[in-house]
C-alpha positions in Angstrom: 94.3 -19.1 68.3 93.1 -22.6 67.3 91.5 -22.8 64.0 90.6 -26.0 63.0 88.6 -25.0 59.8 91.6 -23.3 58.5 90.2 -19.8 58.5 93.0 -18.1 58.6 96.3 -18.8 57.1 98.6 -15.8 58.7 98.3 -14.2 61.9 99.9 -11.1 63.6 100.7 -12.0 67.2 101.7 -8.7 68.4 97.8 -7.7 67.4 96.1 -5.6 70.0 93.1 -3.0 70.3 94.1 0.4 69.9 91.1 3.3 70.9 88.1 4.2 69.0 85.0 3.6 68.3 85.9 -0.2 67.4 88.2 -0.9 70.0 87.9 -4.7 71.2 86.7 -5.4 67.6 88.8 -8.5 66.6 88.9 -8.3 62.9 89.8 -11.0 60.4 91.3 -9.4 56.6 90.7 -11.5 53.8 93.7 -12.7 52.6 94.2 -10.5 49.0 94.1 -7.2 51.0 97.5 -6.0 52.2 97.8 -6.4 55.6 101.5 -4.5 56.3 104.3 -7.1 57.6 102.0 -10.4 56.8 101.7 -12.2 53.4 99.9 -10.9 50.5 98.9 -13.8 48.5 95.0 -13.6 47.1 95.3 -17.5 47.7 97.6 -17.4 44.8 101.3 -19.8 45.2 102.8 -17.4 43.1 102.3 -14.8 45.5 103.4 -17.0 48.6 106.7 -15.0 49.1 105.0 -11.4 48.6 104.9 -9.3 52.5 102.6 -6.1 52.5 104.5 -3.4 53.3 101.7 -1.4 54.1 98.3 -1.9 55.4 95.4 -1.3 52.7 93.4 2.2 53.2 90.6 0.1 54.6 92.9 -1.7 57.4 93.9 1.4 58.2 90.8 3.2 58.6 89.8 -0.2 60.9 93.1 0.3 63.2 92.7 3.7 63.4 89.1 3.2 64.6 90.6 0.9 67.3 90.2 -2.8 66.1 92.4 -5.4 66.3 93.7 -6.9 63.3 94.2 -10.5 63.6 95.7 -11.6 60.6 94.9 -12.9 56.7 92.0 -15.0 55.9 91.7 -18.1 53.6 90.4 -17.3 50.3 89.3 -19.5 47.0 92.4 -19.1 45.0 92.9 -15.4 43.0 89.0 -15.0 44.6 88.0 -16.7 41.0 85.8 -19.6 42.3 83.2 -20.0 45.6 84.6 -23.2 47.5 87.6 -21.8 49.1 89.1 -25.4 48.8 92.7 -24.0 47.7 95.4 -25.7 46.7 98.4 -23.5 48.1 96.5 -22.9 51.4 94.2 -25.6 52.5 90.6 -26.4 52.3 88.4 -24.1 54.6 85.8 -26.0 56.7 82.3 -24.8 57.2 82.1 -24.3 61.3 78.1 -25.7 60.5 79.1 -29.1 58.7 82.3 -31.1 59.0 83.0 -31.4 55.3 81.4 -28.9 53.9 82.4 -25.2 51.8 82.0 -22.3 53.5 81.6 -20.8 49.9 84.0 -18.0 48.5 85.7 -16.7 47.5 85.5 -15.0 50.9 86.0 -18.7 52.6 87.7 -18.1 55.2 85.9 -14.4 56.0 82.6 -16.4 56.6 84.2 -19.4 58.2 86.1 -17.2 61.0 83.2 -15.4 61.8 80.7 -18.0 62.3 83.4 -20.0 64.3 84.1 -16.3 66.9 87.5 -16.5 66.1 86.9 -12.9 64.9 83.8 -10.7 65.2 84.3 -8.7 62.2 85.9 -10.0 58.7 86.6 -7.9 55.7 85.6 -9.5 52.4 85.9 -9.0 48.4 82.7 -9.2 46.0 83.0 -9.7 42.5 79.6 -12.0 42.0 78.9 -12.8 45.2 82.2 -13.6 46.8 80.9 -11.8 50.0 77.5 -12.9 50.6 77.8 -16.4 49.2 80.1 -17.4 52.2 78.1 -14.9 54.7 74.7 -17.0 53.3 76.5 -20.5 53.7 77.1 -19.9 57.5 74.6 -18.3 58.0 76.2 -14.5 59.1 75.5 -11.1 57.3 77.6 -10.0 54.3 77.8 -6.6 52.4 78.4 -5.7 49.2 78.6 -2.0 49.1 77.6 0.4 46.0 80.6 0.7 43.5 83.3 2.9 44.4 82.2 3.5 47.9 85.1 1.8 49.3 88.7 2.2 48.4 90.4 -0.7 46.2 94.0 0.7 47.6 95.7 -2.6 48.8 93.6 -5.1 46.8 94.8 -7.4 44.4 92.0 -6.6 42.1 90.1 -9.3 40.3 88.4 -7.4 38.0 88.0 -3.9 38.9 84.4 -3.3 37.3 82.6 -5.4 39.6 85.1 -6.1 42.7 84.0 -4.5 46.2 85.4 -5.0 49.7 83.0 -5.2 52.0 82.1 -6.6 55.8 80.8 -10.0 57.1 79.6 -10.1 60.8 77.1 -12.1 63.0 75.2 -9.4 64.1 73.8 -6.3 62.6 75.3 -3.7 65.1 78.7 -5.1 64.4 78.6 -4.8 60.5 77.1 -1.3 60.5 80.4 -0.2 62.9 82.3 -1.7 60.0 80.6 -0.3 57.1 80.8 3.1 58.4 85.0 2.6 58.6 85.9 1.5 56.0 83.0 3.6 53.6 84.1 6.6 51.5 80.6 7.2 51.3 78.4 5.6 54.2 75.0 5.9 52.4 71.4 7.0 53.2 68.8 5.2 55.2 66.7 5.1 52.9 63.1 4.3 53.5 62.4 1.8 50.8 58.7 2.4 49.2 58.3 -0.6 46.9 59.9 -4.3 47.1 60.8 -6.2 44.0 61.6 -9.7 43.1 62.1 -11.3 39.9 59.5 -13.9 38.4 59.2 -16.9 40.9 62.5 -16.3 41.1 63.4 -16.3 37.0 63.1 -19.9 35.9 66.4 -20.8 38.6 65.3 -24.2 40.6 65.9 -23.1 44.2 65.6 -25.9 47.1 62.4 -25.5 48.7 63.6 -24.5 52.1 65.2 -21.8 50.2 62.4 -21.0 48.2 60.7 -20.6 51.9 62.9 -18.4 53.6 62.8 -15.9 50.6 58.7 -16.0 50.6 59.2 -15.7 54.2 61.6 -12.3 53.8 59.0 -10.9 51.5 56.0 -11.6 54.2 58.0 -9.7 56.4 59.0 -6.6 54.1 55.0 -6.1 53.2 55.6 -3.7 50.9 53.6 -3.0 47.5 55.3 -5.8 45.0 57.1 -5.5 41.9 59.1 -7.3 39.1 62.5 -6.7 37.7 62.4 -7.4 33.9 66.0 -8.3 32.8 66.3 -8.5 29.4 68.2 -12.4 29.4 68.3 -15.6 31.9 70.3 -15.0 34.8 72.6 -17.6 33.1 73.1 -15.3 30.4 73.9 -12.3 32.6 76.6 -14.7 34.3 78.0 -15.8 31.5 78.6 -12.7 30.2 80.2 -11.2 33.9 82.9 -14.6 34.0 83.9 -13.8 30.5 84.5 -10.3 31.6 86.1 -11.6 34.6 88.2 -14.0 32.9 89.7 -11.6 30.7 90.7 -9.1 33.5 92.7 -11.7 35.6 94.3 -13.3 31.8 95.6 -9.8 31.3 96.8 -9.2 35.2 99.0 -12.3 34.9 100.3 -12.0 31.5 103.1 -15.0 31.1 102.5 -15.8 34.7 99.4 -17.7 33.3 101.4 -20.6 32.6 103.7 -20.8 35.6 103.6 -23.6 38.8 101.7 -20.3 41.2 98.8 -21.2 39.1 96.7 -24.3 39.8 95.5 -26.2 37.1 92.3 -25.8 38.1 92.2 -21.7 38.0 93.8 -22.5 34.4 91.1 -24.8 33.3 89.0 -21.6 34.9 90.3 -19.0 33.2 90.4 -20.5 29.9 87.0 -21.6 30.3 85.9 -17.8 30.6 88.0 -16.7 27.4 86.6 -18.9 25.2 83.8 -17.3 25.7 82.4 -14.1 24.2 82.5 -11.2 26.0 78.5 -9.3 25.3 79.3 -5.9 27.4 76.1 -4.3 26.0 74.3 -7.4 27.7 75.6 -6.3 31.1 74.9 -2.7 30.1 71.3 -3.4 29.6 70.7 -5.9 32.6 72.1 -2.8 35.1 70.1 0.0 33.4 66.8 -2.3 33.8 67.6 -3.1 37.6 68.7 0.5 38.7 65.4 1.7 36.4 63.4 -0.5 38.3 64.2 0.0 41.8 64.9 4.0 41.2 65.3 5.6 44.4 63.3 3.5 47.3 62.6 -0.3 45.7 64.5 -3.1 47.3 65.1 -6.4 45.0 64.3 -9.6 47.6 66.3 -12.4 46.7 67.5 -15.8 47.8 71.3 -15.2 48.2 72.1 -18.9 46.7 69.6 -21.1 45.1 70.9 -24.0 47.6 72.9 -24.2 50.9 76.7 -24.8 51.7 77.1 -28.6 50.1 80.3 -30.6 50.9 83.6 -29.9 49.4 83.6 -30.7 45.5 85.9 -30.3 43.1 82.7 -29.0 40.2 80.3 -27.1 42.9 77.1 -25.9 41.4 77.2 -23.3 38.7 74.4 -21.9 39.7 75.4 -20.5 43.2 76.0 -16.5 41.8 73.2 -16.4 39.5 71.1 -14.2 42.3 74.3 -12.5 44.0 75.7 -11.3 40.5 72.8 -9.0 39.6 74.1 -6.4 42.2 77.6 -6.5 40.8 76.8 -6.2 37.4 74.7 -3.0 38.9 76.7 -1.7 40.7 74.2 -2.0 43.3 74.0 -2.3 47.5 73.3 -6.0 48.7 72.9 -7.5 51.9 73.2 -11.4 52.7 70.7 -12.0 55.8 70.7 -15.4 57.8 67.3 -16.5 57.4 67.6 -19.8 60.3 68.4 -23.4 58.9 67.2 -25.9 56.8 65.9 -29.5 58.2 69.7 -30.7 58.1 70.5 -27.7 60.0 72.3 -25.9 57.3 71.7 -21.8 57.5 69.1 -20.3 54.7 69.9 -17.1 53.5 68.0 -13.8 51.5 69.5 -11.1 50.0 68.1 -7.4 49.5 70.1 -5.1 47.0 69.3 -1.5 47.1 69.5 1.9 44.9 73.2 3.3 44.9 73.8 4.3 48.2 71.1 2.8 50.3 73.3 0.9 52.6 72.4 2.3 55.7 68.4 1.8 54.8 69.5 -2.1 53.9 70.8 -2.6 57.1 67.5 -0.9 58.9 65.8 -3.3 56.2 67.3 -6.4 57.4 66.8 -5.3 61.4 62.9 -4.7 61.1 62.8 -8.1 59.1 65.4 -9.4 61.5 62.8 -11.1 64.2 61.3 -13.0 61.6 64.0 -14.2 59.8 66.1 -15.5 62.9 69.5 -13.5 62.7 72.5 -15.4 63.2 72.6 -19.1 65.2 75.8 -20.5 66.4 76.5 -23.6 64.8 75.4 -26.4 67.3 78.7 -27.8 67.7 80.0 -24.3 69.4 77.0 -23.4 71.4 77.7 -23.5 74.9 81.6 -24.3 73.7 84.8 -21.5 73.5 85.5 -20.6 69.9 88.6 -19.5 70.8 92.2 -20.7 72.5 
């Protein structure tokens, strides 16, 4: 397989289809779920020499439906940053824009599939980390609902808000996915009401951005709605990465301080402990979004306030103030390609849904699909093999 935007970092030769429903399906595993035989390293150098003895419950629901597991993906190191410019494993290159971050932590699950070097790429989500990299090249990304999809064989970030969940160009793809890997599938629900959050919450969003979201809503034409959180979204964030930053501390104990950590994930991780931890604020910020959209609203969101930028080593806080909300809910979401800015850079929305409503986000994001563009090949591929 040639890779030049260092998608993946391990790959299983011997991989082949087996029979199912998702036979021919070449699937791409994001690097800190244990793929057995292949290296188990959540972008992490202190985890370079760990093998996976076993495949995670997820890959082994996906090889028992028939799909062919590739190998391990390039991730932003321990999945605690949205660049996936790692320092063990190599910079991952957006397939749209020499240069630039395919966003993360999921990197390299966003990269692969934009590039075809897989069709179908499993992800992890703890604030975005699966639809910040499906939005910056420009491909579909789910988070599911809490708990619908087993954590066995993840190196957990923080348990409360991570989720594994599927990236894919097309919708057809991602629902085969979803419905593998799910413990519970979901409802199509029929959504009744769509919500935003006001214009969108005081967060500057580009304006070709700001676009593609009006356009999303145009397209929903449902009666509207607003979410009333009870801080900023930069509150809300704040309070998640302190939460965050104290799970991973306590994972790595003395290991904290050892050379498998880059300075930069230190600098990170102290950053988030010296901050205070307001648990009831996350409390109250799900219980007014899963009050809100009860059983059939849908929140309409941009995924990221901007698109992918090139590779810096302070990218934009900003880029999981919209994606966090589901987390911190608990919540559905769906990262849809929304076509491409006047550079040519993909646009993105997001739709997050009731508990359970991943099926109906899906049939959401295929009504709204013709307006919004679906996926584009990035120009440099059209017309061109993806693979070798």
């Amino acid at each position: 397989m040639s890779d030049r935007f260092n998608a993946f970092v391990d790959t299983d030769p011997d991989a082949a289809p087996g029979n199912g429903p998702l036979a021919g399906v070449r699937v791409g595993i994001k690097s800190n779920i244990a793929v057995a035989g292949l290296p188990w390293t959540a972008g992490m150098g202190l985890r370079r020499g760990i093998i996976a003895e076993r495949d995670a419950e997820v890959v082994a629901r996906l090889r028992r439906a028939g799909a062919a597991i590739l190998g391990t993906l390039n991730m932003h190191e321990a999945a605690l940053g949205s660049t996936t410019d790692n320092p063990f494993y190599g910079r991952t290159i957006n397939p749209h824009r020499e240069g630039f971050t395919p966003g993360g932590s999921s990197g390299g699950s966003g990269a692969a599939v934009t590039a075809g070097l897989c069709d179908l790429a499993l992800g992890t989500d703890t604030l975005g980390s699966v639809r910040i990299p499906a939005a910056y090249c420009g491909v579909y990304g789910l988070k599911p609902t809490a708990g619908a999809v087993p954590q066995d064989g993840l190196v957990v970030l923080d348990a409360r808000l991570d989720a594994i969940g599927p990236l894919a160009r097309d919708l057809d793809t991602l629902a085969a996915g979803w419905r593998t890997i799910a413990d519970r599938p979901g409802e199509a629900v029929q959504f009744q009401r769509a919500f935003t959050l006001a214009d969108p919450s005081g967060v500057e969003l580009e304006p070709q951005v700001r676009d593609a979201w009006r356009r999303a809503l145009a397209a929903i034409d449902l009666p509207r709605g607003q979410v009333e959180l009870p801080a900023s979204l930069e509150s809300i964030r704040l309070a998640a990465f302190a939460g965050i930053g104290r799970a991973i501390a306590e994972d790595l104990g003395p290991d904290i301080d050892g050379d498998g950590i880059s300075k930069e994930l230190h600098f990170v991780i102290n950053a988030a402990l010296g901050m205070p931890f307001d648990e009831e604020l996350l409390a109250r910020a799900k219980s007014a979004i899963v009050e809100a959209l009860g059983e059939d609203g849908v929140l309409v969101l941009p995924t990221a306030p901007q698109v992918a930028f090139a590779h810096t080593p302070r990218p934009p806080a900003s880029q999981p103030l919209f994606t966090g909300l589901a987390n911190v809910a608990g919540l559905p979401a769906l990262a849809c390609p929304a076509g491409r800015d006047d550079s040519g850079l993909p646009l993105s929305v997001q739709l997050i849904g009731p508990a359970g409503s991943e099926p109906g986000l899906i049939d959401l994001a295929r009504r709204i699909e013709p307006a919004l563009g679906g996926f584009v090949a990035p120009p440099a591929f059209q017309g061109e093999p993806q693979c070798a």
